[in-house]
Every structure is written in structure tokens, then in C-alpha cells.
C-alpha positions in Angstrom: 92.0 95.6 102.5 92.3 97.9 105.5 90.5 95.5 108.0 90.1 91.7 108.8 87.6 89.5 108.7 85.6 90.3 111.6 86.1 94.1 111.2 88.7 94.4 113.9 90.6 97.6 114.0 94.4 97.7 112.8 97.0 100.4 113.2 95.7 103.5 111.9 98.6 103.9 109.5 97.6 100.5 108.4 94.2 101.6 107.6 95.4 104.5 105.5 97.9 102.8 103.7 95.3 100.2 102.7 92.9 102.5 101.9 95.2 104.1 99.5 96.6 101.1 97.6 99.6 101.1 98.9 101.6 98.2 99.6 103.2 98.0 103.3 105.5 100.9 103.9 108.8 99.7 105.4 109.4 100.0 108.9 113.1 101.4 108.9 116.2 101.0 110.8 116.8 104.1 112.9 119.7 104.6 110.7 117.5 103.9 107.8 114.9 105.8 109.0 116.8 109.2 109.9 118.1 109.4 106.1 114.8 109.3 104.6 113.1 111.6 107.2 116.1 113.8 106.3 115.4 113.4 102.5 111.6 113.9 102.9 111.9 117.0 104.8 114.5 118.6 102.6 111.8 117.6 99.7 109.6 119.4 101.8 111.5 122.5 101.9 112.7 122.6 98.5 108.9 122.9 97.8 108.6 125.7 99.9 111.9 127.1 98.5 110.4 126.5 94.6 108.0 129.1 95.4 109.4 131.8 97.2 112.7 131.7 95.2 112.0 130.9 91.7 115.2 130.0 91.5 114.6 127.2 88.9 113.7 127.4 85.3 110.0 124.7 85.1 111.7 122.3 83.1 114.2 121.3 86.6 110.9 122.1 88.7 109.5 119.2 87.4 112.0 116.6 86.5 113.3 117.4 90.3 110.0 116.7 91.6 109.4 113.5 89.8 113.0 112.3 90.9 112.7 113.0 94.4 109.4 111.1 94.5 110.0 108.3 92.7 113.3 108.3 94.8 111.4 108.1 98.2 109.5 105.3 96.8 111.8 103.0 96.1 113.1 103.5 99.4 110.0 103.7 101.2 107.8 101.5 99.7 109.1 97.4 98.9 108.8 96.2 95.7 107.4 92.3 97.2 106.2 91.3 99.9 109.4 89.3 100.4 111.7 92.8 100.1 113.3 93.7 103.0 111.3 95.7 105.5 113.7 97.5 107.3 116.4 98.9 104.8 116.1 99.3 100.6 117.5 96.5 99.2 120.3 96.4 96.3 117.5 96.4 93.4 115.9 99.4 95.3 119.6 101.5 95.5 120.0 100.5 91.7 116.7 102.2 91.0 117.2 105.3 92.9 120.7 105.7 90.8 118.8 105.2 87.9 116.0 107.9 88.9 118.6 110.3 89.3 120.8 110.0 86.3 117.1 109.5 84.3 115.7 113.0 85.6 119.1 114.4 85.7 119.8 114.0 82.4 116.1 115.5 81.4 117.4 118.7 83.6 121.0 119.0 82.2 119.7 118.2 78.7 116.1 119.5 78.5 117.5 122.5 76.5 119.0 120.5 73.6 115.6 118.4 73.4 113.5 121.5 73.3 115.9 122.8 70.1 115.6 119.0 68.8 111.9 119.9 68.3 110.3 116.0 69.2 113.7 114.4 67.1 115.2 111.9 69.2 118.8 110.6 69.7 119.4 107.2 70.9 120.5 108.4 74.5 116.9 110.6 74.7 114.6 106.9 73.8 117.5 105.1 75.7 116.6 107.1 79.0 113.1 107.7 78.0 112.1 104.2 78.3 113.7 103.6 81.9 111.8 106.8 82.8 108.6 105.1 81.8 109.1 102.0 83.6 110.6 103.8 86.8 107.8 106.0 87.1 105.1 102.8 86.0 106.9 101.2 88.9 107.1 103.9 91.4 103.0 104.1 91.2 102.9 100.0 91.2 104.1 100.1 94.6 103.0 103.3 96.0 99.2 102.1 95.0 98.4 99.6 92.3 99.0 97.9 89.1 95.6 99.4 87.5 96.9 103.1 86.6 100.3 101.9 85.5 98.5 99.3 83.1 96.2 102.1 81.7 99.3 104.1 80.9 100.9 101.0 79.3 97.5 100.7 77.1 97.8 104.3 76.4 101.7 103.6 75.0 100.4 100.6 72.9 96.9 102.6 71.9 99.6 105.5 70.0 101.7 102.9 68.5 99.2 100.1 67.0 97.1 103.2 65.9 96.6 101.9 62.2 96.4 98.5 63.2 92.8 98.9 65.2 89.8 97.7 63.5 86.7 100.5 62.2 87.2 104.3 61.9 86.0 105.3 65.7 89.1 104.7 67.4 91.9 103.7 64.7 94.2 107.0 63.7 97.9 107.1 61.7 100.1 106.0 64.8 103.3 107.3 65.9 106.7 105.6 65.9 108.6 104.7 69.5 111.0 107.5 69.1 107.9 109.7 68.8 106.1 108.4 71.6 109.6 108.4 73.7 109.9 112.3 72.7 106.4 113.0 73.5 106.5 111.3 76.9 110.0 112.2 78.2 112.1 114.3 75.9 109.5 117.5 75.9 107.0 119.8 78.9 104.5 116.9 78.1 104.0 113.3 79.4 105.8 112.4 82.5 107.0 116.3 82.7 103.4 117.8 81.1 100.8 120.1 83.1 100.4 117.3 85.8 103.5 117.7 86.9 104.2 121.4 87.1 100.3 121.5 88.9 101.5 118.6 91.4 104.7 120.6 92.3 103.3 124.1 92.0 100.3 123.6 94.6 99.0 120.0 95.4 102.2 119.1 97.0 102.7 122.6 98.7 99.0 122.1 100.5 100.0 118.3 101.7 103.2 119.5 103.6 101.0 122.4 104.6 98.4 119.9 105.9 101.2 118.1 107.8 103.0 121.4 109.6 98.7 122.0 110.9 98.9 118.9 112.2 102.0 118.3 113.7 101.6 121.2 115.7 98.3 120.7 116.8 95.8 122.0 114.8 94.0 118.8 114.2 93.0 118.3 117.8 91.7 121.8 117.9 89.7 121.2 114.9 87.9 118.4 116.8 87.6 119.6 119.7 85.7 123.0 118.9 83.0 121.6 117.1 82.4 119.3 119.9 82.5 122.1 122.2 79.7 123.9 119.9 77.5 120.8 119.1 77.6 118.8 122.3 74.2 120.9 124.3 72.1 119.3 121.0 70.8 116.2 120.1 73.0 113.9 118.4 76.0 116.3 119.2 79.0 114.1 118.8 77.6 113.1 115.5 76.9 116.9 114.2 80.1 117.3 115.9 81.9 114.6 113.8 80.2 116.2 110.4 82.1 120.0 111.3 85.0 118.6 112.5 85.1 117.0 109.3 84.6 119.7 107.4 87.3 121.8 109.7 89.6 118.8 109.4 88.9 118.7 105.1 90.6 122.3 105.0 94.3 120.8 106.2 93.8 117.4 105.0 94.0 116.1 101.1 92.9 112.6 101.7 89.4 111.4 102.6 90.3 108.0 104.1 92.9 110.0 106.5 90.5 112.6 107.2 87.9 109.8 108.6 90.9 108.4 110.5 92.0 111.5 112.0 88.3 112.7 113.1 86.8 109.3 113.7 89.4 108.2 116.0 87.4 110.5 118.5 84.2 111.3 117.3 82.8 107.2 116.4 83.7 106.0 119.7 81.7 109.3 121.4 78.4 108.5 119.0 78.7 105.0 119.7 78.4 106.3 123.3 75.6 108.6 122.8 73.6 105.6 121.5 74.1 105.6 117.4 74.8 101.8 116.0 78.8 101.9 115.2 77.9 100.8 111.8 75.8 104.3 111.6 78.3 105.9 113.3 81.2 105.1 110.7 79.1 105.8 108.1 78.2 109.1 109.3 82.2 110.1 109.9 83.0 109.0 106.3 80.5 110.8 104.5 81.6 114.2 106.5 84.9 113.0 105.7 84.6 113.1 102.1 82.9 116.4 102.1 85.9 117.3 103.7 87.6 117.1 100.4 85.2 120.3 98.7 85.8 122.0 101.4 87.2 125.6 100.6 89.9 126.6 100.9 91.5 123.0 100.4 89.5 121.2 98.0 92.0 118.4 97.1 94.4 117.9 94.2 91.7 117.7 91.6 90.7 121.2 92.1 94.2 122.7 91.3 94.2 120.7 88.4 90.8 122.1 87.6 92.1 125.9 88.0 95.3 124.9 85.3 92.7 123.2 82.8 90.2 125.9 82.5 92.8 128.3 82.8 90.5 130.2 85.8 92.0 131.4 89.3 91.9 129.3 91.8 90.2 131.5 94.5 87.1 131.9 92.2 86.4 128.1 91.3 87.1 128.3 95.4 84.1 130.6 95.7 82.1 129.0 93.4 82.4 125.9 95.3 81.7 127.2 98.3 77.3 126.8 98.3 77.3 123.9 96.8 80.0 122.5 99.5 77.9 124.2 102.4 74.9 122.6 101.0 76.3 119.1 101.5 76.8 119.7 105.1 74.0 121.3 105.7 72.3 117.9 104.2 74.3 115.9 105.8 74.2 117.2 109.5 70.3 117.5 108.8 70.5 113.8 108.4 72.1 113.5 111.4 69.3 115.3 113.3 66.9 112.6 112.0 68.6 109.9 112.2 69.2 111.1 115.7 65.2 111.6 116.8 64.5 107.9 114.6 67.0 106.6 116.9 66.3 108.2 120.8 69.6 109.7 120.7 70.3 112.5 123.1 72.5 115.3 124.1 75.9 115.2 125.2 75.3 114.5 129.2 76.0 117.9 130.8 79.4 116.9 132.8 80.8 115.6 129.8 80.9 118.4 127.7 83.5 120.6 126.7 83.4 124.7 126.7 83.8 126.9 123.5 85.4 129.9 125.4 88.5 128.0 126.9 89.1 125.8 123.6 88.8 129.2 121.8 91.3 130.8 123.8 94.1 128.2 123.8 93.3 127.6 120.1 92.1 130.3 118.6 96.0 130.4 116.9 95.0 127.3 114.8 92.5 129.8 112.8 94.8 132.3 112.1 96.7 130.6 109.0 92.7 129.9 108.1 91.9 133.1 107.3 95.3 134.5 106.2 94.7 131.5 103.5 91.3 133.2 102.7 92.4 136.6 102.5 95.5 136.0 100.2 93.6 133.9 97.9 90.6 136.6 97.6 93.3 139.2 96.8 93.3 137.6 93.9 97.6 136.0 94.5 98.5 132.1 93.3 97.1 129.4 95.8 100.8 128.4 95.9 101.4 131.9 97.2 98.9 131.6 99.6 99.7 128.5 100.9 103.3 130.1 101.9 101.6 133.1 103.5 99.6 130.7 105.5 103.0 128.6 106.6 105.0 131.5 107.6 102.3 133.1 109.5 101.3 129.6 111.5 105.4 129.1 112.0 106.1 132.5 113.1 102.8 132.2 115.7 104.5 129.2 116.9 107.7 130.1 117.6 106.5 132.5 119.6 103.9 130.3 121.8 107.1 128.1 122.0 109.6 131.1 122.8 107.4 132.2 125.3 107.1 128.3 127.0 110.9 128.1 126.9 110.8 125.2 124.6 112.8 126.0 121.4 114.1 122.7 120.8 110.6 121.5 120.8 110.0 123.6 118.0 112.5 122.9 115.8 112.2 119.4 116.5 108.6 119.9 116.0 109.0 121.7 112.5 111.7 119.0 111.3 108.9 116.3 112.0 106.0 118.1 110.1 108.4 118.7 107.0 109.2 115.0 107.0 105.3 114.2 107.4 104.9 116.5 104.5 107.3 114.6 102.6 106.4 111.0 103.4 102.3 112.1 102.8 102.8 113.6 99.5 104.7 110.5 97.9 101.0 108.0 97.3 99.7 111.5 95.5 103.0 112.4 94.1 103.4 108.9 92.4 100.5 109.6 90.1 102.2 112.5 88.1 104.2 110.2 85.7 101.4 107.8 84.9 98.5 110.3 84.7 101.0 112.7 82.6 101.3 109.5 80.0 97.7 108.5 79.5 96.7 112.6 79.1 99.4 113.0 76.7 98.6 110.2 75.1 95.3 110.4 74.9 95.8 114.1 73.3 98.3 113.1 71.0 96.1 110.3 69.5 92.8 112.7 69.2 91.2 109.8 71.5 89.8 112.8 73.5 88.1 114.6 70.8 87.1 111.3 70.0 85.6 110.4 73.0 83.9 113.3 73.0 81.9 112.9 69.7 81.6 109.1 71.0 79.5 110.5 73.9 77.2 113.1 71.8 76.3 110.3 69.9 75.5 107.6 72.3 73.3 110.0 74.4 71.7 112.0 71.7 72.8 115.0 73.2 70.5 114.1 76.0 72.7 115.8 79.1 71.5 113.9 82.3 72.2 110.5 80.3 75.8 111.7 80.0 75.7 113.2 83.1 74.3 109.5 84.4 77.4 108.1 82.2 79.8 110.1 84.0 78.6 108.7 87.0 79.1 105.7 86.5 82.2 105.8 84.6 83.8 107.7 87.7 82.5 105.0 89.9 84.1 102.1 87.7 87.6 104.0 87.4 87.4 104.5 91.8 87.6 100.8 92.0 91.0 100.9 91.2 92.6 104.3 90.9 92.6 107.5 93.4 89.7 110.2 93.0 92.5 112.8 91.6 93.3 110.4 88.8 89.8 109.5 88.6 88.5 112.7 88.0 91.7 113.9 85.8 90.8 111.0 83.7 87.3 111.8 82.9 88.0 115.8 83.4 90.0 115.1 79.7 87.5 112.5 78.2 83.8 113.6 78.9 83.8 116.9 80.3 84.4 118.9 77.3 81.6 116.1 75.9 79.4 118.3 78.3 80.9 121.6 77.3 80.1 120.5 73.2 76.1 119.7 75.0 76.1 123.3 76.3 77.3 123.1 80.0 79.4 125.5 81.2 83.1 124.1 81.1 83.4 125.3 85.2 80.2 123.1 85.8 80.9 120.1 83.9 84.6 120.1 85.6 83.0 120.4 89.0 80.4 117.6 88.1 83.1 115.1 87.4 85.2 116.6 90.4 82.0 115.7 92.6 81.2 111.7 91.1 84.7 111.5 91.6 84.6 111.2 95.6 82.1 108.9 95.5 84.2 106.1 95.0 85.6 106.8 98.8 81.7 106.0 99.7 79.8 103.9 97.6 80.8 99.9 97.8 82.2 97.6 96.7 85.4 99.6 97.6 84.6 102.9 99.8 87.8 103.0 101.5 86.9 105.8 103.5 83.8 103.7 104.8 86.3 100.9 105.6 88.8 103.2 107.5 85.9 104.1 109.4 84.5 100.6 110.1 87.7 99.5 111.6 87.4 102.2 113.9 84.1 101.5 115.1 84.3 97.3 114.9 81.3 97.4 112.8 80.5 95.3 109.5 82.7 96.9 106.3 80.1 97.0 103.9 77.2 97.5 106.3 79.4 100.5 107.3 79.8 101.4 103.3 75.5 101.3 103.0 75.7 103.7 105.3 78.3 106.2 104.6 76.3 106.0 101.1 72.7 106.8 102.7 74.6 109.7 104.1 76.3 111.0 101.3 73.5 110.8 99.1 73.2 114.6 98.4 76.9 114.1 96.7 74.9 112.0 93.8 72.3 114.5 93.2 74.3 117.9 93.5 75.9 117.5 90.0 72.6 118.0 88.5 72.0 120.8 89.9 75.2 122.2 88.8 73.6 121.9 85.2 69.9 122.8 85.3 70.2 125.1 88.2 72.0 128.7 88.8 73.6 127.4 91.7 77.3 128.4 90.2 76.2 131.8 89.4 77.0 131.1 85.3 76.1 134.9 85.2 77.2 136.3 88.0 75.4 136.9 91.6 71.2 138.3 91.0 68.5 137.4 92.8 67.6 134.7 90.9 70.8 133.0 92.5 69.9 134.0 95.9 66.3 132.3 95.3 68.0 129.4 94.3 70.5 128.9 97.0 67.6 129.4 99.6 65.3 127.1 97.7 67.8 124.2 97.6 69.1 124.6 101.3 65.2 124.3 102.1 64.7 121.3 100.0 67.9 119.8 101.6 65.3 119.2 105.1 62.8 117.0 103.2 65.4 115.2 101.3 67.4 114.5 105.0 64.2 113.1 106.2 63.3 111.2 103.6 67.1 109.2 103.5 66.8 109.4 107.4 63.4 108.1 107.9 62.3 110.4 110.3 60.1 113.9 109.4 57.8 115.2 112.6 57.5 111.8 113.3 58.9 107.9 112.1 58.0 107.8 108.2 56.6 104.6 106.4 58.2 104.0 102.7 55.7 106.0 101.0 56.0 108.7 102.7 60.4 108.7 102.7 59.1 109.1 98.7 57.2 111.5 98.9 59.7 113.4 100.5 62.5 112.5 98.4 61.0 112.7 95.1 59.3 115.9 96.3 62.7 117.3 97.2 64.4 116.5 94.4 61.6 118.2 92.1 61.9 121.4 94.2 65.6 121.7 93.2 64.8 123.3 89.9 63.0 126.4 90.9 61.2 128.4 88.5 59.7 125.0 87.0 56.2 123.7 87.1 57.6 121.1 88.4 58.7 122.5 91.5 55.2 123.7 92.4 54.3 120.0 93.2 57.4 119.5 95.0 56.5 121.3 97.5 52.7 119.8 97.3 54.1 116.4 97.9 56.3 117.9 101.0 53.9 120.1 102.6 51.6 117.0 102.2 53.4 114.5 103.9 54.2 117.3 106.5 50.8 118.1 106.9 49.6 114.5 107.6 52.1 113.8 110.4 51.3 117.0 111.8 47.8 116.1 111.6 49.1 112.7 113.3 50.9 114.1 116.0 47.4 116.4 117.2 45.2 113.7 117.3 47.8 111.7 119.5 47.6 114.7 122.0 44.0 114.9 121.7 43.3 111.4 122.4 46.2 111.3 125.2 44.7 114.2 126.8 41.1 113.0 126.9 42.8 109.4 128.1 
């Protein structure tokens, strides 16, 4: 867990490590250390290289990828807790020869397996079974044992296939050399879609992330959106909820997004009077909208765009209301939760000016919108991700050219590369497993199955399978990361939704949505813990929270379904009503979590709100007509409140 017992802070490389499963990272030698900075930031550029070049034929694309990972692991991460912490030990070199004679014979040999078409030889199962248990071991120690055990179940499911009682979820099974083949000697399993979408994008955007960061961007993404909120009420907190969302677009991680934004913004709302267990909630619910956040929307989104073969840049755009929304909820919350609680502007002397953060910064939003206007030109998000880097780099050398300091800058650049490197290794040890269990789980028709398993159970009713989902993303969070969660369930139920009549975009972006709740909603919220350590509050008090303030990310999948919100038929006005309608309802529904409307709200009337606002979320409905009877009701009477108080306090 990333904190102790009384909630006192750690290292903040502690607290994301934690929050990600992963085991304690050794703390190397400087020899040590030098080699695997120098192997993570040549992975780094042979990334960067991939996709400029295409130099490489997909097959050594992937099988590199997956051996440089699993490579790094071993060296970076120990296997016990009695391993040695500064250097790999002899079992960890043994395993690094292994991965690369593995994955290099996959890339000298791949050419003979495709001709073998899924026939094996005894040195293809002979390799394919280390490759299994180097990448089931890689992702044991990078996060936990619970995704390398589903994959193993997976393996057993395709073999004991005949063996399983009743008709549901017994089929013919396959023999080992067949499940070897499938999951190492072919472009599926270990090597399938995962892979080439990890290597092709998701691990592009992480080093991307870490070359923002390393050369300041994050800083400047704080420190704007305290400059623009700190005159209002509640400013640092409003300030914590943009600089999340600013912070979101560079960062793939919600639980490093709360650390890298909360580090400043939870102490200044502690200051400005909010309770530090409000305080850490507040940063990890921003946080986590963070990860919907156009342009970056984290790995599951890539993953998305490969599934339902659709560009990138439109799910992008798709996404964007709905994300914008969120924080439009979610900062209104703030405002309440603000007046409920007396808390007042930034004092005067200690706030900070747009213009001059602007004008030092204003390079920091460049690779922004060169990001934005490659992707809407309608080229790869790969392609735009190198656009992005070049044009940051290039700005920099210059600022750094110009200051005299070159060896800054390359010293600079080698660190964000090895960042890049070290970041993308908790994400990057996913590939393997996830690639088992989704080619397994196609191979045995447990997909399809699950599907017609689903119709069934909820009569075709779509907001009980939409209430399934929810639950079944919630349950998978506990003990696997919200990019395998959603992968998961993105195989299994959302084509259930498709067969119900949901749009396949909306059902994909429903699951992509339950799936960050895990980072909010206790028992484990990770993100909520990261943030309690920060502000030295209660862990679970702070995870109540963060989940009172992300309550808008439970509700919007429905409206993905029974409302036009994603434009299913294009932009018309009927969209445009909608949009405004649901960013009006978003007020209410604030004030209702918050507790606060024109005045301090008793139970019934947060209700009335609540309920009122969610029934004005399908417009065009009878049903939304008393919505907004139930609002404007509540409304009225504390209006009608508030004038009697000035009445009677004037004729006192």
C-alpha cells in the first residue's frame, strides 16, 4: 500500500510504484544505474526511430518491444523482497539471456513459423513455453500476481476445453503445441494487436509525457491554472481540477498525475481552508479525468481506435464533450463545496499573474496544438506524437542555445528518454499477458460466448448490462490496471452491447469510462491514496471523497447510450440541445453531491436535485420536463428562503 498506518506521506516514487502494483524498484549502483538509464533511453529512441524509419518489418517491431521490456524488468524490478537491491542478481542476468535468445529467435524465425501455418517444431513449444513464463513473470513483478494468473487460467481454459462440465462454457480444446503456436509462434498472443498497439502509440505517448516533463512543462501546467483561478473562490481547488486536466494531456497514469499536481495544489487548498481529506479527494478525481482528456486519453483509447478499426483523432473528438462535461461537474462541485465550506479567494499578495507565466511558458503549448493539428489532419496518432517531439525539442534547443547551455540540453534530453523508458515498463509489462488471455479467449469462442451469456442474463434489458459492466470493471480494478481492465471487458461485454443495439463507439467508451473508476472508488482507489499521503489525511476517508467528486464518471456512460451526446449521426441541433441541456443539469447535480445550492441543502432537498438532474439528462423525454420541476423547485424555495432572511434582517 502506498502509505502507513497513520497516513503519513512516503517518497513520491514510493507512492506511485505502490499505486501501480509494483514491487520496490531497485535502487542501483551508479554503475548499475548508468547501464540501465543507457538501455532505457536507447529503448526510448528506438521507439521514436520505429516510427519515422520503418525500418522494421511488424513481426521484429513487436518481439523487440516485448524483449526490451521484459529485459528492463528483470533488471529493474527484484523478483523477492530478499533480491538484491542495488545490482540484478545471477537469476535476473539468466533471465535477460533467456528474453533475448526467446524473442530473438521469434524475430530470426518468425518467417518459417508463418509458412508452418500454426504447425509446431519442438524448438517453437520449446521456446514458446519460456516466453510464456518470462512474460507471466516480467508482469508478476512489475505489478501483480492477478493478471499473470488470469492468463494461466486462460492457458488451462483452451486445453481442459472438453473436460468442463454443461454446454455454456465447454468447447473441443486444443492441444499444447496448438496453444504454444497460437500464443508465440504467430502475430497473435504475446505478439497479437496488443503488442503492435503498445509499441505503435501507447509507448510513443509515455516517453512523450516524460521529454514534457523533464523539461518543464509540468510546472507550467500548474502554474497557469493557478494564475487563472486564484481571484475566485476556492481557486487553488478549481486550480487543482485544470491543472489536472492540463497535466492529463502529458501524463498516462492517474495515480502519477495526482502526484505530480497534488504535490502543490493539496497543500494550497489545505491552506485556503478545505479539510485535507476534501482536498485529496478533490485532486484525485481531477486527476483521473485527466486520463479522458484529449488529446492523451490513456492506453485504452489506442487500443480502442485498433479494435473498432476508427481513427484515432475522431474517437478523440468524440470524446471531447463528454470529457469537458466531467470537469465542468467537477469544478462546479468545487464551487459548492467551496461556499458550504467558507472558503475564499486566493489572498491578493499571494497570487500569481497570467501574463508573465504566459510569456515564459507559452513554449510548453506549442507541442499542444501541433498535437491537435496533426491529429485533425487526419495523420496516425503515432505520427503526431513525433511532430509534437520534434517541434518541443527543436523549441528547446533553441531557448537553450540562446542561454548558452547546450550541455544542459543534451543532458536534459538523455534524462527524459531514460524517464520515457523506465515509465513505460509497469504499462509495457501488460502486453504479453493481456495478448494471452485475448487470444485465448478468441480462440476458445469464450467471447462470443460471453456475449450470448450476457443477452440472456439481462433480457436484453441495456442499463442492467450497462449496471453489470460496472460492476464487473470495478471487481477486475481491484487487482489489475484500468488499461487491462478495460481491454478485458472491451473483448467480453462490449460487443454484448453492440448485439443490444449500442453503437460499438459507445459501448467501447462506456467500458473505457467504468474502467477509471477503480483509481477512485474504494476499497483500492490508488489515486485517492497517492493523494491522501500527500495531504496526511485518512486513506479511505480521502477515497469517499475522491468518489463524491467523481460521481459524474458513474452516470456519463448512460448517457453515452440513451443520449446523442456522441453525435451517432453526425453534428444537428438536436446534439447541440443536448450538450447544452446536460452541461446545465451538471449545476444541480454539483449541488446536490456538494450540498450546497443558493444556500446549505438538507437531504431532501440534495434529492431533489440529484434525481432531478439525472432525469433532465435525457432530453426530449417526459421525463425530463419534471426534472427540471424538481430543480427549479428546490431553487425556488431557497430563493424564497434567502428573501425572507433579508426581509426580516432589514426590518430587525
Amino acid at each position: 500500500m502506498a502509505f502507513n498506518s497513520t497516513g503519513r506521506s512516503r517518497s513520491l516514487m514510493d507512492v506511485i510504484e505502490a499505486s501501480e502494483g509494483a514491487r520496490k524498484v531497485r535502487d542501483f549502483t551508479p554503475g548499475w544505474n548508468l547501464a540501465f538509464r543507457l538501455i532505457a533511453a536507447g529503448y526510448s529512441v528506438f521507439l521514436i526511430v520505429s516510427i519515422v524509419a520503418n525500418m522494421w518489418s511488424t513481426s521484429t517491431l513487436r518481439a523487440t518491444f516485448i524483449m526490451l521490456v521484459t529485459s528492463m524488468i528483470f533488471m529493474r524490478y527484484r523478483a523477492t523482497s530478499r533480491s538484491p537491491l542495488s545490482r540484478p542478481s545471477v537469476i535476473d542476468l539468466g533471465l535477460i539471456v533467456l528474453a533475448v535468445l526467446t524473442f530473438g529467435n521469434f524475430i530470426i524465425d518468425y518467417t518459417n513459423m508463418a509458412w508452418r501455418g500454426g504447425s509446431t517444431t519442438p524448438r517453437d513449444i520449446f521456446f514458446g513455453v519460456i516466453a510464456i513464463g518470462l512474460v507471466l513473470e516480467a508482469c508478476r513483478r512489475a505489478m501483480s500476481l492477478i493478471m499473470p494468473t488470469l492468463a494461466l487460467i486462460l492457458l488451462l481454459y483452451a486445453d481442459l476445453g472438453p473436460y468442463l462440465p454443461g454446454d455454456l462454457f465447454s468447447h473441443q480444446g486444443f492441444s499444447a503445441s496448438r496453444i504454444v503456436a497460437d500464443t508465440y509462434a504467430s502475430m497473435n498472443g504475446i505478439f497479437g494487436f496488443v503488442a503492435y498497439v503498445f509499441i505503435a502509440f501507447v509507448m510513443l505517448f509515455v516517453v512523450m509525457g516524460a521529454i514534457f516533463q523533464r523539461f518543464g512543462a509540468g510546472a507550467f501546467y500548474i502554474d497557469l491554472p493557478m494564475a487563472l483561478t486564484g481571484r475566485f473562490r476556492g481557486g487553488p481547488a478549481k486550480a487543482a481540477v485544470l491543472a489536472s486536466g492540463f497535466f492529463g494531456m502529458i501524463s498516462g497514469s492517474a495515480t502519477a498525475n495526482t502526484v505530480a499536481t497534488g504535490t502543490f495544489t493539496i497543500p494550497l487548498m489545505k491552506k485556503s481552508g478545505y479539510r485535507p481529506h476534501v482536498a485529496g479527494g478533490i485532486e484525485a478525481s481531477a486527476s483521473t479525468g485527466g486520463m479522458f482528456m484529449p488529446p492523451v486519453m490513456g492506453a485504452g483509447v489506442f487500443l480502442m481506435a485498433e479494435m473498432l478499426r476508427m481513427p484515432y483523432a475522431e474517437i478523440m473528438l468524440i470524446a471531447l464533450v463528454p470529457a469537458l462535461l466531467y470537469f465542468f461537474a467537477n469544478i462546479s462541485m468545487v464551487h459548492f463545496e467551496a461556499l458550504r465550506s467558507g472558503v475564499e479567494a486566493t489572498p491578493a499578495s499571494e497570487r500569481k499573474e497570467v501574463w508573465p507565466i504566459l510569456k515564459s511558458g507559452w513554449i510548453y503549448l506549442l507541442p499542444i496544438f501541433v498535437l491537435f493539428g496533426v491529429l485533425l489532419s487526419g495523420r496516425t496518432a503515432s505520427l503526431a506524437a513525433v511532430y509534437a517531439i520534434a517541434t518541443f525539442l527543436a523549441a528547446m534547443a533553441v531557448r537553450f542555445i540562446l542561454a548558452g547551455d547546450i550541455k544542459g540540453y543534451f543532458k536534459t534530453l538523455f534524462d527524459a528518454l531514460a524517464d520515457g523508458g523506465d515509465k513505460s515498463l509497469i504499462v509495457g509489462s501488460t502486453a504479453g499477458p493481456v495478448g494471452i488471455i485475448v487470444g485465448m479467449a478468441l480462440l476458445t469462442g469464450l467471447a462470443f460466448k460471453f456475449s450470448a451469456l450476457m443477452l440472456s442474463f439481462t433480457f436484453g434489458m441495456v442499463w442492467v448490462a450497462l449496471i453489470i459492466i460496472m460492476l464487473a470493471t470495478f471487481v477486475l480494478g481491484l487487482g489489475m490496471t484500468v488499461t487491462a481492465d478495460y481491454l478485458l471487458l472491451a473483448v467480453l461485454a462490449a460487443p454484448a452491447l453492440g448485439e443490444m443495439g449500442v453503437p460499438l463507439i459507445a459501448a467501447h467508451l462506456c467500458v473505457f469510462w467504468f474502467s477509471q473508476s477503480s483509481n477512485v472508488t474504494p476499497p483500492v482507489c490508488m489515486a485517492a491514496f497517492a493523494a491522501s499521503s500527500i495531504a496526511d489525511s485518512h486513506p479511505y476517508r480521502t477515497g469517499f471523497q475522491s468518489m463524491r467528486f467523481s460521481s459524474y464518471l458513474y452516470i456519463m456512460p448512460f448517457m453515452f447510450v440513451y443520449t446523442p451526446i456522441l453525435m451517432p449521426e453526425g453534428f444537428n441541433m438536436d446534439v447541440l440541445y443536448t450538450w447544452v441541456i446536460l452541461f446545465f443539469s451538471a449545476i444541480p447535480f454539483a449541488a446536490g453531491v456538494s450540498g450546497y445550492f443558493l444556500a446549505p441543502l438538507n437531504w431532501p432537498g440534495r434529492i431533489l436535485l440529484i434525481v432531478g438532474a439525472f432525469l433532465l439528462m435525457f432530453p426530449y423525454t417526459a421525463i425530463d420536463l419534471l426534472g427540471g420541476s424538481m430543480i427549479a423547485a428546490v431553487g425556488g424555495y431557497q430563493f424564497w428562503q434567502r428573501m425572507q432572511s433579508r426581509k426580516a434582517a432589514s426590518a430587525g
